[in-house]
C-alpha positions as CSV (number, residue, x, y, z in Angstrom):
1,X,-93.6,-18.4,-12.9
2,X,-91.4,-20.7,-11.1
3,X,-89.1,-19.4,-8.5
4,X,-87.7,-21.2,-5.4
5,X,-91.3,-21.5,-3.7
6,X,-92.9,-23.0,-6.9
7,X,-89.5,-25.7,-7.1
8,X,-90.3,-26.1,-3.3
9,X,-93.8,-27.1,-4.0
10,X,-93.2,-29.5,-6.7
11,X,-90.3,-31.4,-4.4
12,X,-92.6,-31.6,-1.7
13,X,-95.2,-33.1,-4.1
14,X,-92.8,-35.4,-5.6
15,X,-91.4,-36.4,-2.6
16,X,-94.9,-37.4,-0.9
17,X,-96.0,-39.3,-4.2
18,X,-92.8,-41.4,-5.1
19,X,-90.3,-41.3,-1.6
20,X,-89.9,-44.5,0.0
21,X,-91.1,-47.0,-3.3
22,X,-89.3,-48.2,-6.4
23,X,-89.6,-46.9,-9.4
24,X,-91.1,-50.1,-11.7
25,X,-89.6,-48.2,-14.8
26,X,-88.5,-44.4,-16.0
27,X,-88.4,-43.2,-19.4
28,X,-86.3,-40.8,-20.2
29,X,-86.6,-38.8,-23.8
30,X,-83.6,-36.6,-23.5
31,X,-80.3,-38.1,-25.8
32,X,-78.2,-38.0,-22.8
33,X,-80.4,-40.4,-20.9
34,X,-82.0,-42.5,-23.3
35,X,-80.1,-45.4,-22.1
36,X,-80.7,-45.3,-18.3
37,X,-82.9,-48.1,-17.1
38,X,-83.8,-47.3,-13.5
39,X,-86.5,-50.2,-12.8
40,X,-86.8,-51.2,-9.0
41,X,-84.2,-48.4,-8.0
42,X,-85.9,-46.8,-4.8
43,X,-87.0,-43.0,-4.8
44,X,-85.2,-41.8,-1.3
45,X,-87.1,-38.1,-1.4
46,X,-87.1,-35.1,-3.5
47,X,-85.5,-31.3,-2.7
48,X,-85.2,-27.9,-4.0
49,X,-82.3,-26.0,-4.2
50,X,-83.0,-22.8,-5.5
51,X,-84.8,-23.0,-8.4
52,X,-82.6,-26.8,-9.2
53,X,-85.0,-29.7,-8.3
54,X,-83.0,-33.2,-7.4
55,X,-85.5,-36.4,-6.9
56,X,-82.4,-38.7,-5.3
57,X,-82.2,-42.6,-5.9
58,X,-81.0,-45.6,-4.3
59,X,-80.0,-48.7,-6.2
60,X,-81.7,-52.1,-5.8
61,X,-79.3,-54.9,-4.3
62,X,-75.6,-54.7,-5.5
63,X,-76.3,-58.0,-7.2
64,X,-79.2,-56.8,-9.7
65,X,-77.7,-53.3,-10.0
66,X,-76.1,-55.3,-13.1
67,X,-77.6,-53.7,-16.5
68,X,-79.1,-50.8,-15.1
69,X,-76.9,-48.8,-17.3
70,X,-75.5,-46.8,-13.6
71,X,-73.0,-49.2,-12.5
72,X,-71.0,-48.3,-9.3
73,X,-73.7,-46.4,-7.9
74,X,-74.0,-47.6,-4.2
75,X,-74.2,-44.0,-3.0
76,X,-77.0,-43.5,-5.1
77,X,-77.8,-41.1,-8.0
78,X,-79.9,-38.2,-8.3
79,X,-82.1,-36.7,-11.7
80,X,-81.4,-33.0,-11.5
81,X,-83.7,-30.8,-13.9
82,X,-84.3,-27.4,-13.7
83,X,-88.0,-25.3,-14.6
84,X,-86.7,-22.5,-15.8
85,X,-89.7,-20.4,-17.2
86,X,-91.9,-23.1,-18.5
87,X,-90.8,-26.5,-17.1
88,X,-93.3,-28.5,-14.3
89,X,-93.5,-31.9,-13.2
90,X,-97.0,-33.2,-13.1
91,X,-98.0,-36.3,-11.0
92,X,-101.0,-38.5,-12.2
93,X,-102.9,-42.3,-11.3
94,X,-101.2,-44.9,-12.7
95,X,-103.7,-45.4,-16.2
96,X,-104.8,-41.7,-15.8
97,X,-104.5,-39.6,-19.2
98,X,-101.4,-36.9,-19.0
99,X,-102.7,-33.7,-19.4
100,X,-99.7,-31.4,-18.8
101,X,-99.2,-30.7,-22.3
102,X,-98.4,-32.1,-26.0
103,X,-96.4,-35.2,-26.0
104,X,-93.3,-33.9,-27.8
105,X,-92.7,-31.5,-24.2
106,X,-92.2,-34.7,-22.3
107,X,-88.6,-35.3,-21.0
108,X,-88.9,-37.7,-18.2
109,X,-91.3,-39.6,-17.1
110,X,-91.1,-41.8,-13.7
111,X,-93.7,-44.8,-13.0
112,X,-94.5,-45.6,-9.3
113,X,-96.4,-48.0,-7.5
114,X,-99.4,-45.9,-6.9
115,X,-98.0,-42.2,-9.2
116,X,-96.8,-41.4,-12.4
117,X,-94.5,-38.2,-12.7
118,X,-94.2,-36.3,-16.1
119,X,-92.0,-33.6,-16.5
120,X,-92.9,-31.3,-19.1
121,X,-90.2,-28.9,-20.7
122,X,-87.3,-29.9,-18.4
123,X,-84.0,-28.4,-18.7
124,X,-80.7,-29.3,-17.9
125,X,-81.3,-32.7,-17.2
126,X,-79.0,-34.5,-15.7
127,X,-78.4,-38.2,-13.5
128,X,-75.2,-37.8,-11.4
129,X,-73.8,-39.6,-8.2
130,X,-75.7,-38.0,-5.4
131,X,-72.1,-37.4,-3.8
132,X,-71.6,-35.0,-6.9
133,X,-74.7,-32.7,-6.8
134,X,-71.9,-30.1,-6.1
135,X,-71.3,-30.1,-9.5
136,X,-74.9,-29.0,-10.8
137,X,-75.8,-26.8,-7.6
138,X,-72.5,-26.2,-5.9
139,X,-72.0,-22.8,-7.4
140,X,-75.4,-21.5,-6.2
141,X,-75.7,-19.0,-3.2
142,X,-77.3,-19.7,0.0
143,X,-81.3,-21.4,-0.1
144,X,-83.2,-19.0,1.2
145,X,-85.7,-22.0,1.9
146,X,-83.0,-23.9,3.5
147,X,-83.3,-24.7,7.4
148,X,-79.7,-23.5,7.6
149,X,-80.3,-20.3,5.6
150,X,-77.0,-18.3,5.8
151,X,-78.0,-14.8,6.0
152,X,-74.4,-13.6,6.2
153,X,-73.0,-15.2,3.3
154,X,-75.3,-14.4,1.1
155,X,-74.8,-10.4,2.3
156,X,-71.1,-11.0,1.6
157,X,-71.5,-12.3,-2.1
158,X,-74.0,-9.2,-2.6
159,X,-72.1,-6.7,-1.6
160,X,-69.1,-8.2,-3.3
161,X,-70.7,-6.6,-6.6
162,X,-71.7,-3.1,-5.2
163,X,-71.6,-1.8,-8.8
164,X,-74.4,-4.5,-10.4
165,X,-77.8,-3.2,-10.6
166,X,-80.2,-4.1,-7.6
167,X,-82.1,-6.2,-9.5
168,X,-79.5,-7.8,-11.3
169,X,-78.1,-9.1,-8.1
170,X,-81.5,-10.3,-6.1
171,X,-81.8,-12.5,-9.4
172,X,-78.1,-14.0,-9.8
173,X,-78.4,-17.4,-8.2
174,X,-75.0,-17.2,-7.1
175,X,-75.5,-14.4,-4.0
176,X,-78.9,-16.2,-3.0
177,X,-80.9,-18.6,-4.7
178,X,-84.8,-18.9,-5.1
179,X,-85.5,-15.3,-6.3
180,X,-86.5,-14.5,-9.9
181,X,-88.8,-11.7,-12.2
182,X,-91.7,-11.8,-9.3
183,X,-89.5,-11.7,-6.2
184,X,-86.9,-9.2,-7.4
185,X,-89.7,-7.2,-8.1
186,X,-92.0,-6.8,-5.1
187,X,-89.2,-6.6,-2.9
188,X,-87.4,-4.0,-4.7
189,X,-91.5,-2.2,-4.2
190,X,-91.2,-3.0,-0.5
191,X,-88.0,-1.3,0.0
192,X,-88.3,1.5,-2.2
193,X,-85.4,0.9,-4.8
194,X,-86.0,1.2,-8.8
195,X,-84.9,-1.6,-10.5
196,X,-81.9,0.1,-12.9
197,X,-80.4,1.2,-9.4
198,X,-77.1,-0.3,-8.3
199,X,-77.2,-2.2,-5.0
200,X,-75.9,0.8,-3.4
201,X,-78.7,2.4,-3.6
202,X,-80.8,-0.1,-1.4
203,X,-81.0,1.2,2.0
204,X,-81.4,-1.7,4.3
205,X,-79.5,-4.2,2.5
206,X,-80.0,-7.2,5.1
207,X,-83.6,-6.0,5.7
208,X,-83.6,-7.0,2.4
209,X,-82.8,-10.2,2.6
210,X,-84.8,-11.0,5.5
211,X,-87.8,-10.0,3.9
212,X,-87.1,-12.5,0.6
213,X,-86.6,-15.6,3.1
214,X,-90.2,-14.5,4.7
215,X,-91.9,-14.1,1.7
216,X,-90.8,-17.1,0.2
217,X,-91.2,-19.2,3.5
218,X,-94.8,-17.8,3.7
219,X,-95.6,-18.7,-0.2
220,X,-93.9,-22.4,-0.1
221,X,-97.2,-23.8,1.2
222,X,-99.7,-21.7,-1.0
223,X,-100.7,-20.0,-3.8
224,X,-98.2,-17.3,-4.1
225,X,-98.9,-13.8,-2.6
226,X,-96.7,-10.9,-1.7
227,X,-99.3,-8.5,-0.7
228,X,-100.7,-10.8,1.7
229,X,-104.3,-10.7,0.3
230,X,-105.7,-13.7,-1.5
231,X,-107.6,-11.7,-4.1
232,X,-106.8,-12.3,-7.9
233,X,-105.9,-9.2,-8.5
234,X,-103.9,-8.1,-5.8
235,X,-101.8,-10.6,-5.2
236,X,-98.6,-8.3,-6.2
237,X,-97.8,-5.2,-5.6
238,X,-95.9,-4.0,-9.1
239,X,-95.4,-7.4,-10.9
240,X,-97.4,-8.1,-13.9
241,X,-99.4,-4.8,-13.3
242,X,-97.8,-2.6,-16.4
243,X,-100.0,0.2,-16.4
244,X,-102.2,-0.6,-13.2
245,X,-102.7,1.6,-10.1
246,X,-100.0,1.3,-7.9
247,X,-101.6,-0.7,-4.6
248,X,-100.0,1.8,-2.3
249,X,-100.1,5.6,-4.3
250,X,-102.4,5.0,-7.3
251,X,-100.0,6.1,-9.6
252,X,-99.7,3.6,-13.2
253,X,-97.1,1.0,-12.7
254,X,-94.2,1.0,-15.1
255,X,-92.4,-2.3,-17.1
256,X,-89.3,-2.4,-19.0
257,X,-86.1,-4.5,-19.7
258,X,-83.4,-4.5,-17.5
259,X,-80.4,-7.0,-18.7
260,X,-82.1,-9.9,-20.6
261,X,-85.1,-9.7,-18.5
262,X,-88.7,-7.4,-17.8
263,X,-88.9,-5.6,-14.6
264,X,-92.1,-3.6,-13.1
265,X,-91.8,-0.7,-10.6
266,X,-93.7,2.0,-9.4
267,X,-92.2,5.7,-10.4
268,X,-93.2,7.5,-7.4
269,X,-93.0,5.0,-4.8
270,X,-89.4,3.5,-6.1
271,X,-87.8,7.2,-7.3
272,X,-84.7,7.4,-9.4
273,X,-81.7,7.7,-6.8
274,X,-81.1,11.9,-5.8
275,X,-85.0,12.7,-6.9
């Protein structure tokens, strides 16, 4: 599922395939974007924010940006799109079959020098000035994969909502972003808090957020593991194990629905509050 490690991953691999080179054409099979013609424009890099993924570009010369259908751009423009539950870019050989899925899932595709990128059930997106990224990713909280990672402010927009439920808050993007299903999960595990309790009820409440920025700095470079073993089937402690020994007690792990989404606990080492 991707969360901010996966979107991490996929900038770092976009970034290493395309940064530096022009793009010799981009086809883009959303309505919005039809239009765009973004040959010879020169991929600067690729970054995560969150779970948003922005692949920044620089115009060629001022005096062939003419007819690129971006006019006015000499800051640059960057292609925002956003995985969601399903979406993934996929990078292949120039002349090398796509593979990532049926044809009608393709929203964008970019063509390199030496890669072609596919992105397969994009959402939201979008090709903005790069000076107004604010207005796709400026409401999200702090990147807890960001070098400057601000620990306090995302405390303060936490506990701003004491009232919301503890998992309900680890997965709004606007106190902290990068953490969905899996990561609200295990960490809820690690810190012994079901996931229909309010925030309140976590103990530790920066502890908290100092062990999501570990675990998702130690997953951004691997396949992802909470538990720390590299087994199949232990590579979480409580998510996607309905019905499973508990890792730690043994006792059946739980799932259910908490707001729009599935949640998985384990009943005797994350108690109801007062038990």
């Amino acid at each position: 599922m991707p969360e901010g490690d996966t979107v991490w991953q996929t900038a770092r691999r976009l970034d290493e395939a395309l940064a530096g080179r022009p793009l010799a054409r981009a086809d883009f099979r959303v309505p919005q974007l039809a239009t765009d013609r973004l040959a010879g424009w020169r991929v600067a890099g690729a970054v995560s924010r969150g779970k948003h993924l922005l692949l920044r570009l620089h115009p060629p010369a001022a005096e062939s940006a003419e007819g690129t259908g971006a006019e006015g751009t000499e800051g640059g423009y960057s292609l925002h799109s956003h995985l969601r539950m399903d979406g993934a870019w996929r990078l292949y050989r120039p002349g090398q079959r796509w593979t990532g899925g049926p044809a009608h899932q393709i929203r964008v595709v970019l063509h390199g020098a030496s890669a072609v990128a596919v992105g397969y059930h994009l959402h939201d997106v979008a090709l903005v000035p790069t000076a107004r990224e604010d207005t796709l990713v400026g409401h999200l909280g702090p990147d807890l994969l960001a070098v400057d990672f601000d620990a306090a402010e995302a405390l303060r927009r936490l506990r701003a909502a004491p009232g919301a439920l503890a998992v309900d808050a680890l997965r709004d993007q606007r106190n902290l972003a990068g953490i969905g299903n899996v990561y609200a999960a295990e960490l809820l595990f690690l810190h012994g808090v079901p996931p229909d309790a309010p925030l309140t009820a976590v103990p530790d409440l920066p502890a908290l957020v100092a062990d999501a920025r570990r675990l998702l700095l130690a997953n951004r470079d691997r396949r992802r593991s909470t538990t720390g073993s590299r087994r199949p089937d232990e590579l979480t402690f409580v998510y996607g194990r309905r019905g499973r020994p508990c890792h730690r007690c043994g006792t059946p792990v739980r799932q259910g629905a908490h707001g729009d989404r599935v949640s998985y606990w384990c009943p005797r080492c994350q108690p109801p509050a007062g038990s």
